[in-house]
Phi, psi and omega in degrees: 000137193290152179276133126320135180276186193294302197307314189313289164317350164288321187260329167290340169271325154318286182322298197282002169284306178321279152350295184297311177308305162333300179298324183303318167302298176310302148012276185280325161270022190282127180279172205268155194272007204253342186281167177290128164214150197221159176264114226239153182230117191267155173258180238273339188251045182291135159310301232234152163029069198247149198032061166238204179241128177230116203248157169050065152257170149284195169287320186310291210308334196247326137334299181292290209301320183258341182073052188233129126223102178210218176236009174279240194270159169299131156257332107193223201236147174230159189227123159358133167235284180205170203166201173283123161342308178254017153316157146292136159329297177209165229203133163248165182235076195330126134321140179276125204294000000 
């Protein structure tokens, strides 16, 4: 097998730091299998996707995807898919006031 010269092993040691680093990231953001995910339906004044389903999130995954977190009116509603037992049945997300 042929040598690499430094640079190469340079730009090849980058590439796979990079990577690594990617995977690491993707990783860490992997929701936890204990959280609760529902199956969620936005109304009609949802910022993002209003009135569609976006099914088996968590709250977080559906707060960012409809763009709702505040106190105001419901933006929507999710009904248990899986989780923890003693999740709550079913679950909202608010509009920002």
């Amino acid at each position: 097998m042929k040598k690499l010269r430094l640079k190469s092993k340079i730009l090849l040691g980058a590439i796979l730091m990079g990577g690594m680093a990617a995977g690491a990231h993707a990783f860490s953001n992997l929701p936890n299998p204990a959280d609760p995910t529902y199956r969620w339906t936005s109304s009609p004044d949802a910022p993002n996707h209003p009135s569609e389903v976006l099914d088996n999130a968590t709250a977080e995954t559906a707060k960012g995807y409809f763009e709702c977190d505040g106190d105001g009116e419901t933006c929507a509603t999710g009904t248990l898919v899986s989780g923890d037992p003693g999740s709550p049945a079913t679950a909202e997300i608010k509009l920002e006031e």
